[in-house]
C-alpha positions in Angstrom: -15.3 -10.5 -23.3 -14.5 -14.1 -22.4 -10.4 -15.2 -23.0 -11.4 -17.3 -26.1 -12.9 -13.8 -27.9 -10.1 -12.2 -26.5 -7.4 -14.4 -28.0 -8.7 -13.6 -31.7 -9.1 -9.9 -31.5 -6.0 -7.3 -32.4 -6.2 -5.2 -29.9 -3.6 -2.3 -31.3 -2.5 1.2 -30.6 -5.4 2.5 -32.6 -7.7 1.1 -29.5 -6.4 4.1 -27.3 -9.2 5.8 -26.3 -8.8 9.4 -26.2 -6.7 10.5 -23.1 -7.2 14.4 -23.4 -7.5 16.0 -20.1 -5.4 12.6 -18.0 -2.7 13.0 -16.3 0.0 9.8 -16.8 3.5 9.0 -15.1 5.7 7.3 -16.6 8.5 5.9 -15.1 11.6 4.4 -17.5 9.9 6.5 -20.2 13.4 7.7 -22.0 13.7 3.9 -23.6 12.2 0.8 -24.7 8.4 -0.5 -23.3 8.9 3.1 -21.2 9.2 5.3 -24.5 6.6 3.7 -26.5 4.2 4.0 -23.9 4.4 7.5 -23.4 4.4 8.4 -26.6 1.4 6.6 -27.3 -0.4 8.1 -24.8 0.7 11.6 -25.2 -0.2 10.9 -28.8 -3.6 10.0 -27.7 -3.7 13.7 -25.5 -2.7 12.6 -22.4 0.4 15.0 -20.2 2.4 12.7 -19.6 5.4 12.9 -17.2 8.2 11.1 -18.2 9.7 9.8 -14.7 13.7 9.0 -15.8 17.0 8.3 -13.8 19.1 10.2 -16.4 17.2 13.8 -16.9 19.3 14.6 -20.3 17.9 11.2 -21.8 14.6 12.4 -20.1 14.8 15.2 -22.4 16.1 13.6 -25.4 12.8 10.9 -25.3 10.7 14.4 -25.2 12.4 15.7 -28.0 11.7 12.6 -29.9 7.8 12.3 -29.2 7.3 16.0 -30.2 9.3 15.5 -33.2 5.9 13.2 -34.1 3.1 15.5 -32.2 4.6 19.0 -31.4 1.6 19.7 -29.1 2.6 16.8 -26.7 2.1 18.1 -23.2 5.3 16.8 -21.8 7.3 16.9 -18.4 10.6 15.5 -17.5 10.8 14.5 -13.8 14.3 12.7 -12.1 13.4 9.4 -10.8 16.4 6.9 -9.1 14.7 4.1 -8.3 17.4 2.7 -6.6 17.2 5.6 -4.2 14.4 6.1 -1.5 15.5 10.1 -1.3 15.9 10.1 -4.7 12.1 8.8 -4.8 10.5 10.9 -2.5 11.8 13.6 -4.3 10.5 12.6 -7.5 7.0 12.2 -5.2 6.9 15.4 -4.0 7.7 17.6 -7.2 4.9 15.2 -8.5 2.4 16.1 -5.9 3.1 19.9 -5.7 2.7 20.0 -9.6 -0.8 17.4 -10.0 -3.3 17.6 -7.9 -4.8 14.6 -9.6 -3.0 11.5 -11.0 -5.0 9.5 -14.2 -2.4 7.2 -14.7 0.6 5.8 -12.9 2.7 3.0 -14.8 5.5 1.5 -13.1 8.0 0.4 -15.9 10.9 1.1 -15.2 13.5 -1.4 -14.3 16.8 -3.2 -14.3 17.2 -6.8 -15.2 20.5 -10.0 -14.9 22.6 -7.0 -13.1 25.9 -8.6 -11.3 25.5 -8.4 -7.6 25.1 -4.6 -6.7 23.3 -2.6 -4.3 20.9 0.2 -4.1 21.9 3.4 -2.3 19.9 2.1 1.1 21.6 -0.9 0.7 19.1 -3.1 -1.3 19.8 -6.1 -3.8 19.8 -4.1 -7.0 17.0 -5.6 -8.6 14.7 -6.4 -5.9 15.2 -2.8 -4.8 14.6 -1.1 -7.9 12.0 -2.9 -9.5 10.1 -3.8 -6.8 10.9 -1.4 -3.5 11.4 1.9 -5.6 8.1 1.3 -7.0 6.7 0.3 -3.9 7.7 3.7 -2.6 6.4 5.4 -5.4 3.0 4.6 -5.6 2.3 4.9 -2.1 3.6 8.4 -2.1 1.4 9.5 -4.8 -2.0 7.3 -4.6 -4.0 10.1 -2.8 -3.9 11.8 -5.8 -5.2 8.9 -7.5 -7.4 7.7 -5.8 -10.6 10.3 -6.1 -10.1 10.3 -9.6 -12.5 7.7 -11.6 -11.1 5.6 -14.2 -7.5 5.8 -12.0 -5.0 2.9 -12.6 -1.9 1.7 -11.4 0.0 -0.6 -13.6 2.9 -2.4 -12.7 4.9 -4.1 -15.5 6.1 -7.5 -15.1 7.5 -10.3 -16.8 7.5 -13.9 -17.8 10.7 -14.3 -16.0 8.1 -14.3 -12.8 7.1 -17.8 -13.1 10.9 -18.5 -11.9 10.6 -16.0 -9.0 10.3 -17.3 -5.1 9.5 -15.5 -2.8 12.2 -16.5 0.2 11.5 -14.1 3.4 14.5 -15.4 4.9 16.5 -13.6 2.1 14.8 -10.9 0.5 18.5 -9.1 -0.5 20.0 -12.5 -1.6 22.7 -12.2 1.1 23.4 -15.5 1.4 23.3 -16.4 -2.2 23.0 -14.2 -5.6 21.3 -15.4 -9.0 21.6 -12.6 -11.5 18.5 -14.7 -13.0 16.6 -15.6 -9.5 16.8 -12.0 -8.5 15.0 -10.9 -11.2 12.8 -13.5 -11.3 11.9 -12.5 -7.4 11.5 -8.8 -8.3 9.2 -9.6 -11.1 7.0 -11.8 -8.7 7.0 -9.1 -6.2 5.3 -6.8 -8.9 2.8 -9.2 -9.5 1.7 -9.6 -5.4 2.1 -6.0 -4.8 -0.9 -5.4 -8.2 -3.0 -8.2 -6.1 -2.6 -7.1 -2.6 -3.0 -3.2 -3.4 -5.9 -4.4 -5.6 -7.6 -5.8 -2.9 -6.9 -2.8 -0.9 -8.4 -0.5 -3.3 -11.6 -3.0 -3.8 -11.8 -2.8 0.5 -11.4 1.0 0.8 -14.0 1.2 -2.4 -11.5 3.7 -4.0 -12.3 5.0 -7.7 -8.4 3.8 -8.2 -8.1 0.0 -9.8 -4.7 -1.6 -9.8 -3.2 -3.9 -12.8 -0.4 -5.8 -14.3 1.3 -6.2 -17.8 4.4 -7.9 -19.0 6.1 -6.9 -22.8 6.7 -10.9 -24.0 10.0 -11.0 -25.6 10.6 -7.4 -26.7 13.4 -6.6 -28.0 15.2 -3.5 -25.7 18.6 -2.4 -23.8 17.0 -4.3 -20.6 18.9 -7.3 -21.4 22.1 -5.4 -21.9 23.2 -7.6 -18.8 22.4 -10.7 -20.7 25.7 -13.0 -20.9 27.9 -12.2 -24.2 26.7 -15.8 -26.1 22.8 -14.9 -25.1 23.5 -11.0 -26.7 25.0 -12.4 -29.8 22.4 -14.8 -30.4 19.7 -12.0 -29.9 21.6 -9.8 -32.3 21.1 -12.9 -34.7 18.0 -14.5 -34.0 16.3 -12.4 -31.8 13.6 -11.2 -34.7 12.1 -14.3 -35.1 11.5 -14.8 -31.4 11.1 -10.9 -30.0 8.9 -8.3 -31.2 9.4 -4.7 -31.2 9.2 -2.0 -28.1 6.1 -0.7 -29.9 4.4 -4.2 -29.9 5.9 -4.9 -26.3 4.0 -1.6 -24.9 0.8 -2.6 -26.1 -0.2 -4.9 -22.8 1.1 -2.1 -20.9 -1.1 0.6 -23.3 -4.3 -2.1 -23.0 -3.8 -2.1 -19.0 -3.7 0.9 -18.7 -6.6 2.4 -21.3 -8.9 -0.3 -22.2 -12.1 0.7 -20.5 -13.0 -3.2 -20.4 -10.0 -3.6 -18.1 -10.9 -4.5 -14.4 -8.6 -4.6 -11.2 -6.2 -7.7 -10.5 -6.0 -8.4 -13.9 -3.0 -9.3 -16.0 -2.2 -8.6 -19.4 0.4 -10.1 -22.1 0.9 -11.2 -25.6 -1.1 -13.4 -27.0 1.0 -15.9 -29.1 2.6 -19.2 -28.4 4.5 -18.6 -24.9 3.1 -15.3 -24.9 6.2 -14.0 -26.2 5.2 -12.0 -29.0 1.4 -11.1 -30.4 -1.3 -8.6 -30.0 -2.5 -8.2 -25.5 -4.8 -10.5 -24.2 -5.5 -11.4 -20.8 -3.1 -14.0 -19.3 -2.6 -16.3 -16.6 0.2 -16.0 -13.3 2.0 -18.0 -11.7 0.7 -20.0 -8.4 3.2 -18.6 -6.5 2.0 -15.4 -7.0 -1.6 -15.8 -6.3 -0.6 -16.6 -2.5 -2.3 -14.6 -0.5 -0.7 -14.6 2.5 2.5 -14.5 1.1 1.5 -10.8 -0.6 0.8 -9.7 2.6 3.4 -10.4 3.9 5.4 -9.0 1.3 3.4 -5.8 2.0 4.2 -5.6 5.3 8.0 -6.1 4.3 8.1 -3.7 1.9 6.6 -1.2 4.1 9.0 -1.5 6.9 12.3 -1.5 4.6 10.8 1.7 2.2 9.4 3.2 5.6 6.4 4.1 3.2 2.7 3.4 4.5 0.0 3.7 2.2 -3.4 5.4 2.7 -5.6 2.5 2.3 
C-alpha cells in the first residue's frame, strides 16, 4: 500500500487480526499506551504478559482487562527498567515460562524526570527507556527469533526529532535537559529498531524489528511536565491529544498488521502527527545515521553487559 493509500484508510482496533495461540510482552502495560495495548491484544486472544515496575498495579491493569474478557490469558511479571538485575530477572522468569515469544513491545518509559539516576548509575531516562530495553530484548530474542511472524516494537516519540545523539555524554554529566534527555532516549529507540533490524535481515531470522510513537496522547507520562504546561493540558489538551486507546493504535498496527515490514515506523496520521488513525511516518535524519546506530550498539552493549545472538 503506497503512503498516499495509507493516509486515507482508518486503520482501527477492529483491524487486529486474530492473535489466538501468540505470545505478547508487554512492558508499561498497567497504564496508558501500555494498558490499551494489552488489552487489545488479549482481547484479540493473545497471553499477554503484562511486564510492570509496580506488581499491585500490574494486577490491578489484569483485573481491569478481564473485567471486559474474563477468558483473558493474563500474567503479571515485575519489570524495573531502571535496574539491569531487576531486568534480568524479569528475563529469566520470562524464558523459563515461554519457550517461544510472538510479540515483544517495548513501551514502557519515563519522560521530563529532574536529574536522577538508575540503580547502575544511568541518566534516568536514557537508562530506562533506552538501556533497560536494550537489555531486555537481547535477553529474550532467542525465543523470538524461530518463531514466524515475530516482532519487536519499540515505542517512540515525536520528541525524537529534538534528540542528539552526543557520545561524549551519553549520561548528561556535564549538562542535564529534562527535555534533551528524553529527546536522546527517544532517538536511541529509533537506532536501536534500525540497527537490530538490519541485524535480523543479516542473520535471515523469522523475527522483524519495528517502531511506533502514540502522537499527543493524553497519559500520566507527562506527569513531569512543568506546572503551567499541566494546567494547560488539563484545559486544552482535548483539542490537541487523543485518547490512550487512539495512542495505542500505531503501537497495535506495528505490531499486528501483517502488511507491516521491518525498519518501518508508525504514527498518527493527522496534521503533526499528533492525533489520527496509524500510518506509516517519516524519522528524523539523525536517526537514519548509520554509523552512529552502531555505534550506539556497541555502547549499549558494553554499559548493559548484554550481547545479542545475532
Amino acid at each position: 500500500m503506497s503512503l498516499a493509500s495509507e493516509r486515507s484508510a482508518r486503520w482501527t482496533e477492529a483491524d487486529v487480526p486474530d492473535q489466538r495461540g501468540r505470545t505478547a510482552v508487554v512492558t508499561g502495560a498497567n497504564s496508558g499506551i501500555g494498558f490499551e495495548t494489552a488489552r487489545a491484544l488479549a482481547e484479540h486472544g493473545a497471553t499477554v504478559v503484562l511486564a510492570c515496575r509496580n506488581v499491585d498495579r500490574g494486577n490491578e491493569a489484569a483485573e481491569r482487562i478481564l473485567a471486559r474478557t474474563p477468558d483473558a490469558a493474563l500474567v503479571v511479571v515485575r519489570l524495573d527498567l531502571g535496574s539491569l538485575a531487576s531486568v534480568r530477572e524479569a528475563a529469566e522468569e520470562l524464558r523459563a515460562a515461554h519457550a517461544r515469544l510472538d510479540l515483544l513491545v517495548n513501551n514502557a518509559g519515563v519522560m521530563w524526570t529532574p536529574r536522577s539516576r538508575t540503580a547502575d548509575g544511568f541518566e534516568l531516562q536514557f537508562g530506562t527507556n533506552h538501556l533497560g530495553h536494550f537489555a531486555l530484548t537481547g535477553l529474550v530474542l532467542d525465543r523470538l527469533l524461530r518463531v514466524p511472524g515475530s516482532r519487536v516494537v519499540t515505542v517512540s516519540s515525536l520528541g525524537h526529532r529534538t534528540g542528539r545523539m552526543d557520545f561524549d555524554d551519553l549520561q548528561s554529566e556535564r549538562r542535564y535537559g529534562r527535555h534533551s534527555a528524553y529527546g536522546r532516549s527517544k532517538l536511541a529507540n529509533l537506532m536501536f529498531t534500525y540497527e537490530l533490524q538490519r541485524r535480523l535481515a543479516a542473520a535471515a531470522a523469522e523475527t522483524i524489528a519495528v517502531a511506533a510513537h502514540p502522537g499527543g496522547a493524553n497519559t500520566d507520562l507527562t506527569r513531569n511536565s512543568p506546572a503551567l504546561l499541566r494546567r494547560l493540558n488539563d484545559l486544552f489538551g482535548g483539542m490537541v491529544t487523543q485518547s490512550p486507546a487512539m495512542g495505542a493504535l500505531p503501537t497495535l498496527r506495528a505490531a499486528t498488521d501483517p502488511g507491516v515490514r521491518g525498519g518501518e515506523y508508525y504514527g498518527p496520521s493527522g496534521p503533526f502527527e499528533t492525533s489520527g488513525h496509524p500510518r506509516r511516518v517519516g524519522s528524523s535524519r539523525r536517526s537514519h545515521d548509520a554509523d552512529a546506530q552502531r555505534r550506539l550498539w556497541a555502547e549499549s552493549e558494553r554499559l548493559t553487559g548484554v550481547t545479542y545472538p545475532v
